[in-house]
C-alpha distance (Angstrom), angle and dihedral (degrees) to the residues before:
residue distance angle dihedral
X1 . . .
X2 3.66 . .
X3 4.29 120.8 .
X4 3.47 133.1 -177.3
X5 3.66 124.8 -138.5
X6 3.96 90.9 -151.3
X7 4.29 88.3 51.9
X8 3.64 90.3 50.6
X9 3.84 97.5 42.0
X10 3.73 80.5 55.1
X11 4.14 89.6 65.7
X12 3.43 93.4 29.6
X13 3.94 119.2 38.0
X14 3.66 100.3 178.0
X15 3.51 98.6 51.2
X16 3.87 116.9 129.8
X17 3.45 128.8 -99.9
X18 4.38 116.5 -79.5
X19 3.96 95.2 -87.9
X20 3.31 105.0 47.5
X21 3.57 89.3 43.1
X22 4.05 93.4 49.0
X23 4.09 78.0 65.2
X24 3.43 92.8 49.2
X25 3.84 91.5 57.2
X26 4.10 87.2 44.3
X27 3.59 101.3 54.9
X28 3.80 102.4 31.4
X29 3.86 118.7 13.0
X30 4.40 111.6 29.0
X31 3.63 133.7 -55.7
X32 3.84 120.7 -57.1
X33 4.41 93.7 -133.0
X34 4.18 79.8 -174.9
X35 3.98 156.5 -7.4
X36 3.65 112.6 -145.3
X37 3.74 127.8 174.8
X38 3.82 122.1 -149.4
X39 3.67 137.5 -175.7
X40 4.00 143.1 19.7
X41 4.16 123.3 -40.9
X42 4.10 84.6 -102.7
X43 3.88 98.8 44.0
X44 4.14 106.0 25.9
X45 3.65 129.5 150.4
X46 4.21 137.1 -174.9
X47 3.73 117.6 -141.7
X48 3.79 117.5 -160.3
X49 3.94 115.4 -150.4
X50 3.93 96.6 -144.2
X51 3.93 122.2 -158.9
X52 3.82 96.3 -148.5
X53 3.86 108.4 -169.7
X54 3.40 125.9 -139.5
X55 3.94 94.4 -97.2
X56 3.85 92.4 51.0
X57 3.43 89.9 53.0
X58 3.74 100.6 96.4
X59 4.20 89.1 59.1
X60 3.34 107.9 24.0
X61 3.68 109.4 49.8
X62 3.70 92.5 93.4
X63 4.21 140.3 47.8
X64 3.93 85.8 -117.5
X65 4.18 93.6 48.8
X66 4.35 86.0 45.5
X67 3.83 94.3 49.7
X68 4.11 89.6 50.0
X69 3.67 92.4 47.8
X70 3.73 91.4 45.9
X71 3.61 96.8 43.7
X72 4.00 85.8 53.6
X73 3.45 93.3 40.8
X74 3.95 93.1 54.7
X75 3.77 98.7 31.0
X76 3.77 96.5 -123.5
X77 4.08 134.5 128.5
X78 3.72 116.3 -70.3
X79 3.41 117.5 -157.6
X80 3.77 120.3 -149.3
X81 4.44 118.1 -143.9
């Protein structure tokens, strides 16, 4: 499943920069398949290539359901649409 870092920065301001948080995903949430960065300098965005398992599916099969678990995972503000 395909993320994007500027989608989930939207529900999550504080969240780190794509890297760190491609070993976030890793270690604690699924497997990061691929990092990919589009666009221009001015208007640039990562994409994350998730490999949700079938247990995660429930919560992670959308950019809202990532940014919860995320915000939970990392103990920072979530803010809902």
């Amino acid at each position: 499943m395909k993320i994007s870092y500027n989608w989930l920065k939207w529900y999550v301001p504080e969240i780190p920069t794509p890297e760190k948080l491609a070993d976030i995903f890793t270690y604690h949430l699924c497997e990061v398949e691929s990092l990919n960065k589009f666009g221009t300098s001015g208007d640039e965005d990562w994409i994350f290539d998730l490999n949700i398992l079938p247990n995660r599916a429930h919560d992670l099969l959308s950019h809202h359901g990532v940014a919860m678990a995320l915000s939970g995972q990392l103990g920072i503000e979530y803010k809902s649409p």
